[in-house]
C-alpha positions in Angstrom: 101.4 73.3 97.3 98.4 72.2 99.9 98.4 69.4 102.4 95.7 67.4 103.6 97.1 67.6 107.6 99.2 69.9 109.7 102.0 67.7 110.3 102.9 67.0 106.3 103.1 71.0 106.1 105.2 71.6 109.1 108.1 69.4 107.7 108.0 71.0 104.6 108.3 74.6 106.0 110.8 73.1 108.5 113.2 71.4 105.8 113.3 74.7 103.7 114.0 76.7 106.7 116.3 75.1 108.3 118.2 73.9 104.4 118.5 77.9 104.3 120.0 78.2 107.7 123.3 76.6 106.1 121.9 73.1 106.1 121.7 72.4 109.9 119.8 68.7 108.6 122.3 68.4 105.7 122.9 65.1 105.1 119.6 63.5 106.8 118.3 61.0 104.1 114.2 61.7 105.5 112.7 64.9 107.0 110.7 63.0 109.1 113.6 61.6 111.5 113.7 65.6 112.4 110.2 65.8 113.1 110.3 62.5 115.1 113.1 63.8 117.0 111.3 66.4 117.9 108.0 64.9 119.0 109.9 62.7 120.8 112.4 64.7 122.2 113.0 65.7 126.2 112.6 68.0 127.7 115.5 70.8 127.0 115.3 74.3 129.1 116.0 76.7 126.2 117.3 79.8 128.7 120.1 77.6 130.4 122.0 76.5 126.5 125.1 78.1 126.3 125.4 81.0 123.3 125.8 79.1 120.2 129.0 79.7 117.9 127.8 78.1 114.6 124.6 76.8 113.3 125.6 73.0 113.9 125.8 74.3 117.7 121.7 75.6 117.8 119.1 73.6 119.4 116.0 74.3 117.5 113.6 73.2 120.0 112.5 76.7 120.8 111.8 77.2 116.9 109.8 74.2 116.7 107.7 75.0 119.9 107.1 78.2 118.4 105.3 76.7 115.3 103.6 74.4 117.2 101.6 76.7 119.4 101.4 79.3 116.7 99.0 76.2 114.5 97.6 74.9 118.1 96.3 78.1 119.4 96.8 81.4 117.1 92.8 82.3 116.6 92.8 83.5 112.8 94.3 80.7 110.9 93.8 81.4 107.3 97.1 83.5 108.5 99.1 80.6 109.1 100.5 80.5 105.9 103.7 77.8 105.4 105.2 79.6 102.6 104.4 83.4 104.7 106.1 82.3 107.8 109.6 80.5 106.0 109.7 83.7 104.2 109.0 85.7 107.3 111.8 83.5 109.3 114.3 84.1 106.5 113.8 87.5 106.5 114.0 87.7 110.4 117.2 85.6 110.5 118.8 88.5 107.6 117.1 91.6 109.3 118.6 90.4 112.7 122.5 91.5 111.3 121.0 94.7 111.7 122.0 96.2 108.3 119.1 97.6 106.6 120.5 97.2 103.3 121.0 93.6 103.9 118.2 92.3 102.8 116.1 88.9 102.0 113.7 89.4 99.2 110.8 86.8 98.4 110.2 86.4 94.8 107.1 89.4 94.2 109.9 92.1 95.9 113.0 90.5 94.0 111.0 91.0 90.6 110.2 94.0 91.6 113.6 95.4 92.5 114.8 93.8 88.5 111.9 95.0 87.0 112.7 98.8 88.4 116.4 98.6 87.5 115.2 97.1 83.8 113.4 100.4 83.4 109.7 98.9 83.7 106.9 97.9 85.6 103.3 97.0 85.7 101.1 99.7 87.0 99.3 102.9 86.2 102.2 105.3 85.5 102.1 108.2 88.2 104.9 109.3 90.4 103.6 109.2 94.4 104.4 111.8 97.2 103.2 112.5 101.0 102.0 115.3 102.5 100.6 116.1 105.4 99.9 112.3 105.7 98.1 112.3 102.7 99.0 110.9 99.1 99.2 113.1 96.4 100.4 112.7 92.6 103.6 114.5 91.9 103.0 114.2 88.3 101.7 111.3 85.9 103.9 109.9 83.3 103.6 111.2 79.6 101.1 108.8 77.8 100.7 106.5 80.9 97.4 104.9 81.7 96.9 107.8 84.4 97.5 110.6 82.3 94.9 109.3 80.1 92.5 108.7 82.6 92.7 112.0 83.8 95.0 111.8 86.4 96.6 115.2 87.2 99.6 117.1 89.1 98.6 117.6 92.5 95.5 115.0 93.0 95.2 113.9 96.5 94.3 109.9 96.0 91.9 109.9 98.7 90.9 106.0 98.4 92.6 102.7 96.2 90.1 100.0 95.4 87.8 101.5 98.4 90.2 101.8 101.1 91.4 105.1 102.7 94.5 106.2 102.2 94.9 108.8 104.6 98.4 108.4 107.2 100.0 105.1 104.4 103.3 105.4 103.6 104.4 105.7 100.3 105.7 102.2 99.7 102.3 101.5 101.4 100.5 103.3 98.3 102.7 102.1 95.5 101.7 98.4 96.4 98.5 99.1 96.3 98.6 101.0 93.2 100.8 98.6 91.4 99.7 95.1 89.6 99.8 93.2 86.7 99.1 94.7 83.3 95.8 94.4 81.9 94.1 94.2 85.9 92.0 97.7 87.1 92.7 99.5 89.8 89.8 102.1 91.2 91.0 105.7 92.8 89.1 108.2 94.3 90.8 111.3 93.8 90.1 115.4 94.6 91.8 117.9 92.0 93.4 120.6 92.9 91.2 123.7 93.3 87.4 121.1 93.1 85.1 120.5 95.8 83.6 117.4 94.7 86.0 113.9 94.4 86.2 111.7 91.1 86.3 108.0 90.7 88.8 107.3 88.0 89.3 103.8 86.9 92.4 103.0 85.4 93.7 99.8 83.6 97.3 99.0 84.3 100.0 98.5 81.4 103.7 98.1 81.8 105.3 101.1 82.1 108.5 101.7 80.7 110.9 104.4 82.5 113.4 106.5 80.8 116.6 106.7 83.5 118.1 109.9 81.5 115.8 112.8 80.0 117.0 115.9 79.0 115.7 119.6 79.2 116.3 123.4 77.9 116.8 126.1 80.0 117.5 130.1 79.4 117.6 132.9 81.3 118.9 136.4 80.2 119.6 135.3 77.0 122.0 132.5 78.3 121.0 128.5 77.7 121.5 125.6 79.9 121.5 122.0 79.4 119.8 119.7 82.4 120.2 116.2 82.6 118.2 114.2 84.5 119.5 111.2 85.7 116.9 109.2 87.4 118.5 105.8 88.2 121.7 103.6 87.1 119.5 100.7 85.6 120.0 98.2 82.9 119.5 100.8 80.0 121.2 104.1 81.9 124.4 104.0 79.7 122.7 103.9 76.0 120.1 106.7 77.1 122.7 108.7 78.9 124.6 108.8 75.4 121.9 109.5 73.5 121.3 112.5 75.5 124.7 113.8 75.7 124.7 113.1 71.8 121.9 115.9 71.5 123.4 118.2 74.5 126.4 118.3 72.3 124.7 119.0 69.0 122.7 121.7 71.3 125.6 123.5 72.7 127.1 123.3 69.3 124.4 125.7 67.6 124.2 128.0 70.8 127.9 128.2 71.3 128.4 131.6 71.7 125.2 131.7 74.5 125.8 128.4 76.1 126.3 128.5 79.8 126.6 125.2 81.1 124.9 121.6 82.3 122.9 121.0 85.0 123.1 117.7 86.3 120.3 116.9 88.2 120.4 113.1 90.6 118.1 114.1 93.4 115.8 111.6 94.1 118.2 109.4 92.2 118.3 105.9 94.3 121.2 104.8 92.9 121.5 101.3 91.1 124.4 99.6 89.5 128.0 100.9 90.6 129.4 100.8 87.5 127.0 103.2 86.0 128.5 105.4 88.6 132.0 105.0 87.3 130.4 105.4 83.4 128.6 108.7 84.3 131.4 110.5 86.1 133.8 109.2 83.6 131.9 111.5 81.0 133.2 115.1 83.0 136.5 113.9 84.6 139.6 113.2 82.6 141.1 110.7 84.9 141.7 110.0 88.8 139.5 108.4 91.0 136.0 108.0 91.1 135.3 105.8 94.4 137.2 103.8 96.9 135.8 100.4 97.6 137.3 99.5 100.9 136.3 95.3 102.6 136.1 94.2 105.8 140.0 93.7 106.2 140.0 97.6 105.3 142.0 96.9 102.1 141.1 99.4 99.7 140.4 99.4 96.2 140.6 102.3 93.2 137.7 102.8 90.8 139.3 105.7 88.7 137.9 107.3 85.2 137.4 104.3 82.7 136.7 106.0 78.9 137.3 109.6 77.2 134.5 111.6 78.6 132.7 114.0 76.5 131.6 116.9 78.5 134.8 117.5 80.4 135.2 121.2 79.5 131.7 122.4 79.8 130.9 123.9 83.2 128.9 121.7 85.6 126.2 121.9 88.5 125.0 119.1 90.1 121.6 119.2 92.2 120.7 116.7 95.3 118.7 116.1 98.1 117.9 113.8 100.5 116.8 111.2 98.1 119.7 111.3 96.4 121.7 107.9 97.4 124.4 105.5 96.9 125.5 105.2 93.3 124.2 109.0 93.2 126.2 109.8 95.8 129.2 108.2 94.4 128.8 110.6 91.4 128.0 113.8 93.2 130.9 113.1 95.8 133.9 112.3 93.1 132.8 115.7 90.8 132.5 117.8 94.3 136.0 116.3 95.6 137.9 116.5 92.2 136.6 120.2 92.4 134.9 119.6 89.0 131.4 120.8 90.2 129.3 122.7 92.4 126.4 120.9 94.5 123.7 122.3 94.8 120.3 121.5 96.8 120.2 119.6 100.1 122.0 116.7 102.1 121.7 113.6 100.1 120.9 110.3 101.8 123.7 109.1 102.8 124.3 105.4 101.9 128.1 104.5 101.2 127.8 100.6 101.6 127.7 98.2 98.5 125.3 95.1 98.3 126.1 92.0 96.0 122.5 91.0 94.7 122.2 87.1 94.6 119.4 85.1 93.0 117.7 82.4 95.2 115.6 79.5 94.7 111.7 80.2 93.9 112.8 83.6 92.5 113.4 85.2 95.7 117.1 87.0 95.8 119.1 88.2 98.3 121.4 91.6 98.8 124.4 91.7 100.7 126.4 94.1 102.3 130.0 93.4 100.8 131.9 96.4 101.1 131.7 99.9 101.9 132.5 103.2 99.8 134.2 106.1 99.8 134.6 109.4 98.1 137.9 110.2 96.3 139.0 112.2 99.4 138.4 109.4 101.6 134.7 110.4 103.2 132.5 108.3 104.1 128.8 109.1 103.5 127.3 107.0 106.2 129.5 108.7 108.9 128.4 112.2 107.6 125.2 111.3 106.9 125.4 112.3 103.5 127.1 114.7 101.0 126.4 118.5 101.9 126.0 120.9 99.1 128.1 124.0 98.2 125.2 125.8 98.2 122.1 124.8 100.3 118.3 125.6 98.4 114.7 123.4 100.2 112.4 123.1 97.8 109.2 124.0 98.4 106.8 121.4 99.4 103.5 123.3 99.3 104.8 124.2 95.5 105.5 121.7 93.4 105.4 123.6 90.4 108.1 125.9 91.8 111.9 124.1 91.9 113.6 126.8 93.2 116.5 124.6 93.3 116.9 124.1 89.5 116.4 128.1 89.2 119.6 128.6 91.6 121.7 126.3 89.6 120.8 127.4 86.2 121.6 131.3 87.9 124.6 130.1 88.8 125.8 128.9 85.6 124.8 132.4 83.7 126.3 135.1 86.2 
């Protein structure tokens, strides 16, 4: 929405700030008594008001002087954007509880954060690491725009659209890389073992995500099963059965060679808590799962909710330090109930719960809620995550090697 004068823009950013800030001008019939108030207000020294217990106690004064000299004197100011700066004082008012996983989200990040959990996204299709401050493409997905473009394993993605890429971060790069279907985006990229860098452009198409693949392994004549469980999304439980479907059918004609499943969450971010439950619910019987403990410390029971399938079949489980939260919950509950071996590195270590909630404009936000706990009463956060039985690195300079996967599947057929 644009406004012809300064004034007319500053009570609308005020009124939806302050509305969010539990409705400090609730019940004003006009806006524009506020801003009256405040032009003609006296003068208040800020530093000598006493701590404030509730919203109704706050003198916004300083908040409004802010703005004001921000429009009056900031030098650049295309950047004094209304709808930027609510969003940015929303965000500030959240971030200041100082729980990073308490978080505002305006509407781009909210859609985002569904669209990731629904299993797509607009963009090119290529899974992103750093290193040595550099981007490089861990792999493109099967039949995505990149792989047909000619985007490879191991490409360092030198530029995006012209700029240099060199020392971003990796949510840095993904924004970058990321936008709507049907829109180009232009890479410079050097392939592994060339001299010489290639401009690839690449149309973007929504990408749709499997959460659960399945693999074959064998190794001195024995055959393991690895699931891969990439997320607990929207469509998690219907893959995961589909795949444990063919696992079955799999071990069923290799019976006499079969050695086991590896189960394989590292990376995994976690997602929806119930997926947790459902996946761990598939190798325990019954018995706990998680504990779910609130800010009175009054503790709830999330214990084995159907007849799991693959409760006899013997079980590995690989992390690492991008394993977190729901991911955790699983690996934690089959480690404690002695139903598995870990295997890998330290996961994340994220035991709090978050209660998304949709906003006005689109824009959501997550709350902390509660905090979780393994079956034997450990919490992650305090640990800093789950360690595994049996601790492997992977090998950054070789991404082709997972020596990780190779220790678990020896495991299994010794």
């Amino acid at each position: 929405m644009n406004f012809k004068n300064s004034t007319q823009t500053f009570i609308v950013v005020i009124l939806i700030i302050v509305s969010a800030l539990g409705g400090y001008f609730a019940g004003k019939n006009e806006i524009a008594v506020a801003w009256d108030k405040y032009k003609n207000r006296p003068h208040i020294s800020v530093q000598n008001l006493a701590p404030a217990k509730d919203f109704d106690d706050i003198n916004f004064t300083l908040f409004f002087d802010v703005y004001k000299k921000l429009q009056e004197s900031y030098f650049n100011k295309k950047d004094i954007e209304p709808q930027k700066l609510y969003y940015g004082a929303i965000s500030g008012m959240v971030a200041a509880l100082g729980d990073p996983y308490t978080a505002f989200l305006p509407p781009a990040q909210n859609k985002e954060v569904k669209d990731e959990l629904a299993g797509h996204f607009d963009g090119i299709g290529a899974q992103l690491g750093v290193k040595d401050k550099k981007i490089i493409v861990i792999a493109p997905l099967k039949e995505s725009p990149a792989e047909k473009a000619g985007i490879k394993a191991a490409d360092w993605i030198i530029k995006v659209d012209g700029q240099d890429t060199f020392n971003w971060t990796l949510p840095e790069a993904v924004s970058k890389i990321r936008g709507p279907k049907g829109t180009k985006v232009t890479l410079e990229v050097l392939h592994e073992d060339e001299l010489e860098t290639s401009e690839i452009i690449i149309t973007r198409d929504t990408i749709k995500i499997k959460s659960v693949e399945w693999d074959k392994k064998e190794k001195n004549g024995r055959k393991v099963a690895v699931i891969t469980l990439s997320r607990f999304g929207e469509g998690t439980e219907l893959e995961w059965e589909r795949a444990v479907s063919e696992v079955i059918q799999f071990r069923s004609d290799n019976v006499e060679s079969f050695a086991g499943i590896v189960l394989d969450v590292r990376n995994n971010p976690g997602g929806f808590l119930n997926g947790a439950v459902f996946i761990t619910s598939e190798f325990l019987a019954d018995g706990p799962v998680v504990l779910q403990e609130d800010a009175s410390g009054t503790q709830t029971t999330l214990s084995v909710n159907r007849v799991g399938k693959l409760l006899n079949y013997p079980l590995i489980v690989l992390i690492n330090k991008g394993s977190a939260s729901a991911s955790e919950i699983v690996a934690g509950a089959l480690s404690d109930r002695n139903r598995a071996k870990l295997i890998g590195e330290k996961s994340f270590g994220k035991g709090t719960i978050q209660e998304p909630q949709d906003l006005a404009e689109g824009a959501g936000l997550h709350i902390t809620v509660q905090k979780w706990l393994t079956p034997n009463g450990s919490w992650v956060n305090e640990k800093e995550g789950i360690s595994p039985d049996i601790e492997v690195k992977r090998d950054a300079t070789d991404l082709a090697k997972d020596a990780q996967l190779e220790k678990a599947v020896e495991e299994l057929v010794k």
